[in-house]
C-alpha angles and dihedrals in degrees: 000000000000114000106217099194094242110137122236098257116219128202126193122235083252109020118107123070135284127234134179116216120180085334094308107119112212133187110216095216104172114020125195095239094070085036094058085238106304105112148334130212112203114182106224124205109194122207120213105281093018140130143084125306118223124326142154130200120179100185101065155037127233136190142201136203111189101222098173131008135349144302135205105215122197124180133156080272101060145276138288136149121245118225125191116297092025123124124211120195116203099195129219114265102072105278105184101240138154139169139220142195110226097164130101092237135063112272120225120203130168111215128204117193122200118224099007129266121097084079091068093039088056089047089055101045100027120092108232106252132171127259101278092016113125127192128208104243111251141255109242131205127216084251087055094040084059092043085048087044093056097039097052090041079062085055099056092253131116113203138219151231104253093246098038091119092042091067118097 
């Protein structure tokens, strides 16, 4: 076996930094920049009523483990909800998808990106928290909607009206 020279990285239980985004606070645990780009893992702690609206991606997967608690899960393919222990698989190619907290509880999920970029995305819209701070989520104007819009088009995402999933 060929040894490439790359060193074992190591994360701590509460190293990386925290972010809120739209009242979600997440924990960017493995960026890609310290994973060349592969990949990026974010620990994501749900409020009740919290989540992302709408939103497509088509460059990349990403991946889900419910740790705690419970999600409700829409996409252009249904709808489910998502228990501890439960893994849910958003594929490439730009399938519309959001998820919600409906519980009572805070929802813990842990988040694998492949190849990296939400992360960035996350460190450029998220407002730095500390670990346990949680942030209401933000009213947003229609200025801020269009700022949201382009820098998420940067990021390789299209978002979406709030109720996009609920139309018939």
């Amino acid at each position: 076996m060929e040894n490439q020279s790359k060193p074992v990285m190591h994360v701590g239980l509460h190293d990386g930094a925290f972010v809120s985004v739209v009242g979600d606070t997440y924990r960017l645990v493995m960026t890609g920049q310290q994973t060349g780009g592969a990949f990026a893992v974010i620990d994501m702690r749900v409020p009740p009523g919290g989540g992302p609206g709408p939103h497509a991606h088509a460059g990349f997967q990403e991946t889900f483990h419910v740790l705690d608690g419970e999600i409700e899960v829409r996409s252009e393919t249904g709808v489910f909800v998502a228990r501890k222990g439960d893994f849910v698989t958003v594929p490439a190619g730009g399938v519309i998808h959001q998820f919600k907290n409906k519980s009572s509880t805070v929802a813990h999920l842990w988040c694998t990106v492949v190849p990296a970029g939400l992360d960035a995305f996350f460190q450029e819209i998220g407002q730095p928290v500390h670990e346990g701070e949680w942030l209401q989520t933000p009213a947003l104007s229609p200025a801020d909607m269009a700022r949201l819009e382009t820098v998420a088009a940067r990021h390789g995402q299209k978002l979406f009206p709030p109720d996009f999933l609920e139309k018939g």
